[in-house]
C-alpha positions in Angstrom: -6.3 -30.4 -17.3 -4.3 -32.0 -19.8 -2.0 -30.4 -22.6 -5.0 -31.4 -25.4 -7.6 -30.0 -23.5 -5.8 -27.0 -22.8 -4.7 -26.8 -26.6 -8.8 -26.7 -27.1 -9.2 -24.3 -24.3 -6.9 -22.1 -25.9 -8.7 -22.4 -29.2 -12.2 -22.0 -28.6 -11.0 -18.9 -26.3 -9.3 -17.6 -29.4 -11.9 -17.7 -31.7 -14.2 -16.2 -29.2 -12.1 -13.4 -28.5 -12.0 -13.3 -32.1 -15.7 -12.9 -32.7 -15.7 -9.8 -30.3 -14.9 -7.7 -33.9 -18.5 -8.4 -34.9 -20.6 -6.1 -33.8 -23.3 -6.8 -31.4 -21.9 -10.2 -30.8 -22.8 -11.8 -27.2 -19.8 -14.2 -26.2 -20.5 -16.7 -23.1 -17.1 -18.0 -21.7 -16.8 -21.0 -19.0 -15.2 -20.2 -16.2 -12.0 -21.5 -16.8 -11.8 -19.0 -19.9 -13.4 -16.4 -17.5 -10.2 -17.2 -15.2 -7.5 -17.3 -18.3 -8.5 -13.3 -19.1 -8.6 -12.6 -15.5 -12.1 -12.2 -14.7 -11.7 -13.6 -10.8 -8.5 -11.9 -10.6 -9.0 -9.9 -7.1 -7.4 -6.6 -7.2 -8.9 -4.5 -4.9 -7.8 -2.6 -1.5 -8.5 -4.3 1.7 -9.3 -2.1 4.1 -6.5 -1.5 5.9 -4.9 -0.2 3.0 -7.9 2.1 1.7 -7.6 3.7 5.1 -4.2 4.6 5.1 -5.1 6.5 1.3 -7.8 8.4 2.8 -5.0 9.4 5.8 -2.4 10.1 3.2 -5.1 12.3 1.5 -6.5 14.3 4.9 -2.5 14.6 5.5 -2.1 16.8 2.5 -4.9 18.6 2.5 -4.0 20.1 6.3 -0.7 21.3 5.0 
């Protein structure tokens, strides 16, 4: 993307996020605006990792 699209980008994301002060407004972003707020950002637990919480958890519990 070049520096004018972004410019644009950046603009029409604005005034969108803008618009989200009127009430009952319905705003449709593209999905290069969905990615700039972090819409596809992946954040969760694999599961290797939610399985070594629940452990930490039973491992309190017993003591």
């Amino acid at each position: 993307m070049n520096n004018h699209s972004n410019t644009n980008l950046n603009n029409d994301l604005d005034n969108k996020l803008n618009d989200l002060n009127i009430p009952g407004t319905v705003i449709e972003v593209i999905q290069a605006e969905a990615e700039e707020l972090g819409a596809f950002e992946e954040d969760a637990l694999d599961e290797a990792d939610a399985l070594e919480a629940n452990d930490v958890e039973n491992n309190v519990e017993d003591h």
